[in-house]
N, C-alpha and C positions, 0 to 999 in steps of 0.2 A: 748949147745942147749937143749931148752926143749925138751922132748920125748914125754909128756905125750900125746897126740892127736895122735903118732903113736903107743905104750905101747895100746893104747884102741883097736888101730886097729889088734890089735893080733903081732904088731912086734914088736921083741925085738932089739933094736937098740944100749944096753949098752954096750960098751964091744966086738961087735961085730967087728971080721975084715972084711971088703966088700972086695970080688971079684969083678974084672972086671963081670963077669954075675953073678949079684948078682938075686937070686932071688925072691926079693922085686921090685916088678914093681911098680915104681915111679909114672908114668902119672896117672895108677890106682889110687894109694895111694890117690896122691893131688886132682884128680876126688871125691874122696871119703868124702875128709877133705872141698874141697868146697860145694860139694852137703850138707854137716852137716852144714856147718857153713850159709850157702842159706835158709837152714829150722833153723837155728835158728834167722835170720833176719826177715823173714816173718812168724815169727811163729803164730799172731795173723791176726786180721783185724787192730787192733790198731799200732802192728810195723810195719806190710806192710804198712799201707799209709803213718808214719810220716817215714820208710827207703825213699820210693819213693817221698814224702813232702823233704827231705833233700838234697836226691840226686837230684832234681829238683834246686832248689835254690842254691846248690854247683855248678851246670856244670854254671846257671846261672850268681853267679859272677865271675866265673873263667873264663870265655873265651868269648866275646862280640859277635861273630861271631854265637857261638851256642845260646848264649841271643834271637839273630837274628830273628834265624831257630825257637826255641821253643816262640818266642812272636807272632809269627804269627799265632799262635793256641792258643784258648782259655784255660784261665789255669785246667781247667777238661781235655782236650785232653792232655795236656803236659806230666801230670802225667799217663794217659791212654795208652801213646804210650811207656814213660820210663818204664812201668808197665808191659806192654805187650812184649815188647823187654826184660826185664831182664827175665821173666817166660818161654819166647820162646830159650830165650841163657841156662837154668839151665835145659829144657827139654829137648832140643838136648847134652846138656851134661849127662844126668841121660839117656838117652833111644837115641842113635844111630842109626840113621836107613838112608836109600836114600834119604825120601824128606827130608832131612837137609839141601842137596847140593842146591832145588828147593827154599825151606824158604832162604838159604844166598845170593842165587841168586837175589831173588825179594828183598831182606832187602839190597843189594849193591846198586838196581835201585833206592830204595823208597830216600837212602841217596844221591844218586848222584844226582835224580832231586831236594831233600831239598839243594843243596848246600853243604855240609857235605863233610870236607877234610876226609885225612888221621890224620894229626896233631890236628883235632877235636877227633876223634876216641879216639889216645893217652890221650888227656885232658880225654874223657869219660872215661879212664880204671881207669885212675888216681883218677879222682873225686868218681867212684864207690869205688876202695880201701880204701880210706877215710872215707866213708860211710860207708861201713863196718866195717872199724874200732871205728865207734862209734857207732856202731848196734849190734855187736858180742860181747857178753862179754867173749868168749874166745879168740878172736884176738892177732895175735901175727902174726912174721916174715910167719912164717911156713904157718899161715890163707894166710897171701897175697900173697908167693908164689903160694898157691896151688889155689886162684884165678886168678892169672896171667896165671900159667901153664893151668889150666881148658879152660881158655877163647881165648888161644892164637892163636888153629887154626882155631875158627869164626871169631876173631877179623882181623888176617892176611889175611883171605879169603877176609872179606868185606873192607881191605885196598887195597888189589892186586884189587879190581873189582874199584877201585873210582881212580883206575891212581896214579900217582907223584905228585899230585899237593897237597900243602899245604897251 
């Protein structure tokens, strides 16, 4: 496994035996390694819109359903709303606070009356990780873990609020 992205982070991971309480706090870490790799995808005006330009047209062929949802909006809002949803997910990841619970509450309602499964959700993480990985030029295993891990308890919040249905 490369180390290098955690070697930056100040830990040493070579050679190391882990204890059960090890103490390299993980969730932190991958918080961490996402928040980097989030400013290195948006780090201009030019890779923010062709990230969100891509990520747009990826959820679009990939799943006919969300096609649907996002063709009902002119395409300046499409990208306005992916835009605004990724900036609002990587805030409440960077800075924690109460209305987070308020913002995932209203972004469950906003998805349930657009139609928006849970199995949309998954395509959207999916499609994001791909995106990523052709926005990050340091992308690797470790990148997408720690956007999986970063995004998993908004992501599970606004699936638990849209019900079972697929």
């Amino acid at each position: 496994m490369d180390s290098g992205i955690f070697a930056e982070l100040g830990f040493q991971i070579d050679n190391v035996e882990m204890e059960a309480n090890s103490p390299i706090d993980t969730d932190n870490t991958y918080r961490i390694i996402f928040l980097r790799s989030f400013d290195r995808c948006f780090r201009t005006v030019k890779t923010d819109i062709a990230f969100v330009n891509g990520f747009c047209l990826r959820l679009k062929a990939r799943d006919s359903g969300i096609r649907e949802i996002l063709n009902r909006l002119p395409v300046m809002k499409q990208t306005q709303k992916l835009r605004c949803a990724l900036y609002t997910l990587a805030n409440v990841i960077r800075e924690v606070n109460e209305d987070d619970v308020l913002l995932l509450a209203l972004a469950t309602y906003c998805h349930r009356a657009m139609g928006v499964t849970s199995a949309m959700i998954d395509v959207w993480l999916e499609c994001l990780i791909e995106t990523v990985s052709e926005y990050d030029e340091q992308f690797d295993e470790i990148v997408a873990t720690a956007w999986r891990t970063a995004l998993s308890p908004a992501i599970e919040t606004l699936k638990s609020g849209l019900g079972g249905e697929n």
